[in-house]
N, C-alpha and C positions, 0 to 999 in steps of 0.2 A: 523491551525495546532494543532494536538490534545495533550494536556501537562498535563505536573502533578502541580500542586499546591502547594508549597512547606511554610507551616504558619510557621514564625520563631520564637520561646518564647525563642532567646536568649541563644542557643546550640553554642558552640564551634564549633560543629562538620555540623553547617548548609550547607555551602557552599561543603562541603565534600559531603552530601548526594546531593545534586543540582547535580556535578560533576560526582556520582558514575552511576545516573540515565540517564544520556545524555551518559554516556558511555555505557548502554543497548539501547542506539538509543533510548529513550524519551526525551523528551523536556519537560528540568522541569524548573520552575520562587518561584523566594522566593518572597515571602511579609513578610510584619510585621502581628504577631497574631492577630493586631487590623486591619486588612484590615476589609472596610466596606463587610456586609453579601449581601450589594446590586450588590456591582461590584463584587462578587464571581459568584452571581446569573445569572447576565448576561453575564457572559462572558463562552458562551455555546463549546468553545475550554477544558475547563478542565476536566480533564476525571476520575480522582483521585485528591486524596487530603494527601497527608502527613504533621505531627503535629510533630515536631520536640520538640528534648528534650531541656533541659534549667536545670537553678541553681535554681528555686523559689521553692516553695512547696505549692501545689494547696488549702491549708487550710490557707494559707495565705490572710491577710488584702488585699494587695497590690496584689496578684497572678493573673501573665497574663491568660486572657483565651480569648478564640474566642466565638461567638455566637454561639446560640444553633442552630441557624438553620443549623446551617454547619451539622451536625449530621439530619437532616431530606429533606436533598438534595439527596438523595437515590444514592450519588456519593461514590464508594469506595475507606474507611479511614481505613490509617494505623496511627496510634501513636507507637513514639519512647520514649524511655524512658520518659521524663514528660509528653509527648503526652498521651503515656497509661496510667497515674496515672489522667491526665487531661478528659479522658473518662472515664475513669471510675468513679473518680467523679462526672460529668454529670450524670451519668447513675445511680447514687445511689450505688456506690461501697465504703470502706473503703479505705482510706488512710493513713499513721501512717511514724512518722520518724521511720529508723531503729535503732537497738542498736548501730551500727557500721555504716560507709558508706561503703557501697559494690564500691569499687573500681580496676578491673584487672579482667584476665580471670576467667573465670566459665564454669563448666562442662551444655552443657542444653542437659536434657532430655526429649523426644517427647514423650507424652502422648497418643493421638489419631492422627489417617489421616486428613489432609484437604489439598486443594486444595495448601494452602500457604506452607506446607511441603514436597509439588512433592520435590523428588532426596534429601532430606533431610536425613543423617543420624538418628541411635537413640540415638545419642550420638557426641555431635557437641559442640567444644570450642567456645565462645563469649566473648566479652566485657562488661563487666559492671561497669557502674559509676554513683551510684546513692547515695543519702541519704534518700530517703523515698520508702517505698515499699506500694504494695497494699497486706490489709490482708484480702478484704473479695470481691469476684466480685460481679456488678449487677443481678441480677434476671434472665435478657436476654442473660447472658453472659456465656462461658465455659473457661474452661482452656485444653488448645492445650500442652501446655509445663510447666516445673520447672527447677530448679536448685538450691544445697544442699542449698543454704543460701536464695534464694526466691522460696518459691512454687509455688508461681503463676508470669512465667516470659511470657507467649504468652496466649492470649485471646480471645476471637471473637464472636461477637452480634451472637445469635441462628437463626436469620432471614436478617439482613443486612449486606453487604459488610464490617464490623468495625471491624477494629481488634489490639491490641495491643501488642507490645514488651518491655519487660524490659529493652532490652539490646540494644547495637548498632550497627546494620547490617552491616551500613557503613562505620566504621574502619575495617582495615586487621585482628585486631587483631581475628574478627569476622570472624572462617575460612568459613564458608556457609553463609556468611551473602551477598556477591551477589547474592548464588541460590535465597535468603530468599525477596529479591528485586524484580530479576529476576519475580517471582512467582506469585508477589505482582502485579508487573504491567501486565503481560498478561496472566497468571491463573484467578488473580481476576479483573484486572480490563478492559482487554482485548484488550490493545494497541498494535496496527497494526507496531509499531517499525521505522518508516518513518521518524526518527533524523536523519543528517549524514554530514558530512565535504559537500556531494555533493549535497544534497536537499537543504545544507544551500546556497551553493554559488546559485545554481539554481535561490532561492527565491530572494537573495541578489540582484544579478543584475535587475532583473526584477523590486525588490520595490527602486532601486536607479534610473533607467530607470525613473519610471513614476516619480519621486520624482522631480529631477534634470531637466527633460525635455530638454530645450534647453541651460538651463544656465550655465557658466561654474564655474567651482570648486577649488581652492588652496589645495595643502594639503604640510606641510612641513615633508619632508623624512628625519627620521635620521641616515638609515640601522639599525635601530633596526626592531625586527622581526615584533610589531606591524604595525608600518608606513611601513614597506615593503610589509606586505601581502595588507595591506588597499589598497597601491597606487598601485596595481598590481589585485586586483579587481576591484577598481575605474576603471581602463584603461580595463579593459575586460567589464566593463557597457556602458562607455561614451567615450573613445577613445581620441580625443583630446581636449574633454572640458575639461581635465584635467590636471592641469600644477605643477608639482613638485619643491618645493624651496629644495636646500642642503645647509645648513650654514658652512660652513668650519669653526669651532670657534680655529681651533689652536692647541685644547687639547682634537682630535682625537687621537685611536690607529694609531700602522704603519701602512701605506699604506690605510687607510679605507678610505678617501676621495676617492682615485684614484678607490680602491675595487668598493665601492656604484657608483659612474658614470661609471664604466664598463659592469657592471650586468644591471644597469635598462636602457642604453642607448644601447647599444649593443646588448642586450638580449631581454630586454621587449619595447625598442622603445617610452620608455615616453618620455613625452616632459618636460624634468630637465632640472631646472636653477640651478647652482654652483655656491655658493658665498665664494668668498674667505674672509673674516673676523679676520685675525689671527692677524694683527697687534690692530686691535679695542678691542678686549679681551684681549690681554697680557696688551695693557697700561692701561684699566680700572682695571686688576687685578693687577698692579705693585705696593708694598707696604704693599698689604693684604696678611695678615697671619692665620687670623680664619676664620677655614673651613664654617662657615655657613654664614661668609659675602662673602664671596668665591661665595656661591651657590646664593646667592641674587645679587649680582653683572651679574653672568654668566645670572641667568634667565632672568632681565632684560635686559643687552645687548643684548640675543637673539632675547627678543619680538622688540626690536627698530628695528635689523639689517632684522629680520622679516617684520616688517610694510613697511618699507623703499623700499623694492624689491616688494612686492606686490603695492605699489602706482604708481612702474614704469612699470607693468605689464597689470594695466588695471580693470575696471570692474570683480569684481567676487562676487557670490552672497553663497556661500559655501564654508566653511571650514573646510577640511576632520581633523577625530583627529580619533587615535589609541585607544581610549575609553575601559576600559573593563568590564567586570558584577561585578567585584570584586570593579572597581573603582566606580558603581553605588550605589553599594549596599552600601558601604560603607563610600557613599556619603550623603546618605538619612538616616534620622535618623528615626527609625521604632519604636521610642518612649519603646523601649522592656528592660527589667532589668540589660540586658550583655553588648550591644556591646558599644566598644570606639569610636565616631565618628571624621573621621578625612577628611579634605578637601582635594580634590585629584587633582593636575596640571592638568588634562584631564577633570575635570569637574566642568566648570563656573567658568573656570580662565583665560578666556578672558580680557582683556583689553576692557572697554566701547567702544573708540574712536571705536576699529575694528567693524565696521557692518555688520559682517557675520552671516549668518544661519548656525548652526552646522551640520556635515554629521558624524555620529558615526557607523559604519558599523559593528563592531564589538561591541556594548555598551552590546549584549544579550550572549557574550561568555567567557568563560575562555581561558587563554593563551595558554593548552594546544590544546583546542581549536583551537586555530589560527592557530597554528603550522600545524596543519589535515588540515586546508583551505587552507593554502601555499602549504602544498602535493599537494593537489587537484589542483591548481593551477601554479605549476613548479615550486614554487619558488626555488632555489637552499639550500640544508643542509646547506653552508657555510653563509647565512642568517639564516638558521629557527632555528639551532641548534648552532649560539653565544653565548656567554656568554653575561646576561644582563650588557647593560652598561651605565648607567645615564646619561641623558644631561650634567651635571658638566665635564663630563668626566674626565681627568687625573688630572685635577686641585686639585678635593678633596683628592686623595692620597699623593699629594706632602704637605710636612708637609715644613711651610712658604711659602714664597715668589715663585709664579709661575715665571719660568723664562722660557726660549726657551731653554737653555742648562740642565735643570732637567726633562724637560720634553723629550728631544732625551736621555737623563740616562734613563728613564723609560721606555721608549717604545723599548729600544733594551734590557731591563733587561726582561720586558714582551715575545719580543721575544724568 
């Protein structure tokens, strides 16, 4: 499947351009700026390459950059704000702190036509947050656009597909910075648009099919949206290799237990086990009053009550998990200047003993994401559009001692 390439140096706004681009139906993947030049090379799916902005400044000791080859793969690059200041340093341009940092809208002015300004106003609000600007472009280079406090804010090689922005398209604040996207992926780089909630389930089932083959799967359902769409795909792949647990811990909203085994038994016909578990959670939590022993109490009890049912169930060689790109990415540490790495319950927080192969179905999407796969797949609104509700569930809001009588206060105060 044909995608963009998305180098991260450590922008705030990365996962936002990922998100902006799948919603023009491409299929875009972040790496870290250090991804090797070799697995770029081979991997003959990528069709563009975007250079995401960041806090460094490309004259720096320490300043993230990519290989130079990236620039002589004849694949068409956009850089975003440090991306532009980071080709153009390749390329033999000037780079300089500003007097000020440019940070909030700015007026941009279109200089000449190209291909990346189809439907572009002459005169188009953007976003700008930068502290260094570029004062003098490469040789090979033009300037497309300005704006009153950078003259040179849009760029682009005289002969290759390369081009740069000062600003950033994909905030709102940037009123044409979709056109400016838009343009970017099928002006310049000529993507057939073939992303979509429905290509993806397509794909889905087919590589869970060959994957899975005969074996059969666990996945524990919590009616949250993730685990609902997951087991509601799983059962459109593999039908009854796949066996749903429900843990009833107690400190469910109203009626949600009774809600989740009406919809997926009645409706979608999985094959759900319901575990009632209410009395095992309240007396592990009787006594505890700090919310984060709260939540280490609750997780482990779940993994035991979890184990326990799956041992009486049998053989399985997959364990389905609600996994998202958000939770990958930000699980993997891209070695870059910005990001705070933090370890995420959906990934490689298994328990050794369990020896299961993991089945992450959604590991390549965002949640709004999911939500579009549920559409496509019937799930019901009153699943897709919940409110998120954490495995701790009501426990964390009750300030002391979880009891059965604070938690019926809560739940009819909820209602």
């Amino acid at each position: 499947m044909e995608k963009v390439l998305i180098l991260d140096f450590g922008s705030q706004y990365t996962q936002l351009i990922a998100r902006k681009i799948r919603e023009l139906h491409v299929y875009s993947e972040i790496q870290p700026y250090s991804c090797p030049i070799e697995k770029i090379e081979q991997d003959t799916d990528i069709k563009a390459i975007i250079l995401s902005g960041g806090p460094s400044s490309v004259y720096s000791k320490d300043a993230p950059i990519c290989h130079e080859r990236i620039f002589q793969l004849g694949k068409p690059i956009l850089g975003i704000c440090y991306g532009l200041q980071l080709i153009a340093h390749t390329f033999g341009g000037a780079v300089k702190p500003a007097t000020r940092r440019e940070y909030g809208r700015a007026a941009l002015f279109i200089d000449q036509d190209d291909p990346l300004l189809k439907d572009i106003p002459p005169a188009s609000t953007v976003w700008m947050s930068h502290g260094d600007h570029l004062t003098r472009i490469p040789e090979e280079f033009v300037i497309l656009g300005h704006t009153e406090n950078s003259p040179i804010a849009i760029i682009r090689h005289k002969d290759q597909p390369i081009y740069g922005l000062q600003f950033h398209p994909e905030v709102h604040h940037s009123v044409d910075g979709k056109q400016f996207l838009w343009n970017f992926l099928y002006h310049i780089a000529g993507f057939t648009g073939d992303w979509s909630p429905q290509s993806f389930v397509e794909s889905s089932i087919q590589k869970i099919r060959e994957k899975v083959r005969n074996e059969r799967v666990l996945c524990a359902l919590s009616g949250g949206v993730d685990s609902s769409v997951a087991a509601v795909l799983l059962h459109h792949a593999i039908g009854d290799q796949l066996t749903c647990v429900f843990v009833d811990t107690g400190l469910l909203r109203m009626n949600e237990a009774q809600q989740v085994e009406k919809i997926f038994r009645e409706q979608f016909h999985l094959n759900l086990i319901s575990v009632t578990a209410r009395e095992i959670f309240l007396s592990r939590l009787k006594g505890i009053e700090d919310p984060e022993e709260k939540r280490k109490i609750i997780g482990k009890t779940f993994i035991e009550v979890f184990e326990q049912e799956a041992k009486k169930l049998g053989d399985f060689k997959y364990l389905a998990q609600g996994t998202l790109y958000p939770d990958v990415i930000e699980s993997v540490s891209f070695k870059g200047p910005s990001v705070t790495i933090k370890s995420h319950h959906n990934v490689g927080g298994l328990p050794e003993n369990m020896k299961f192969q993991l089945l992450e179905p959604f590991r390549e999407l965002f949640k709004d994401e999911v939500r579009e796969v549920g559409k496509e797949l019937g799930v019901p609104e009153e699943i897709l559009e919940r409110h998120p509700f954490p495995g701790p569930g009501l426990a964390v809001r009750i300030l002391g001692e979880v009891t059965e009588e604070r938690l019926e206060i809560l739940r009819k105060a909820d209602e």
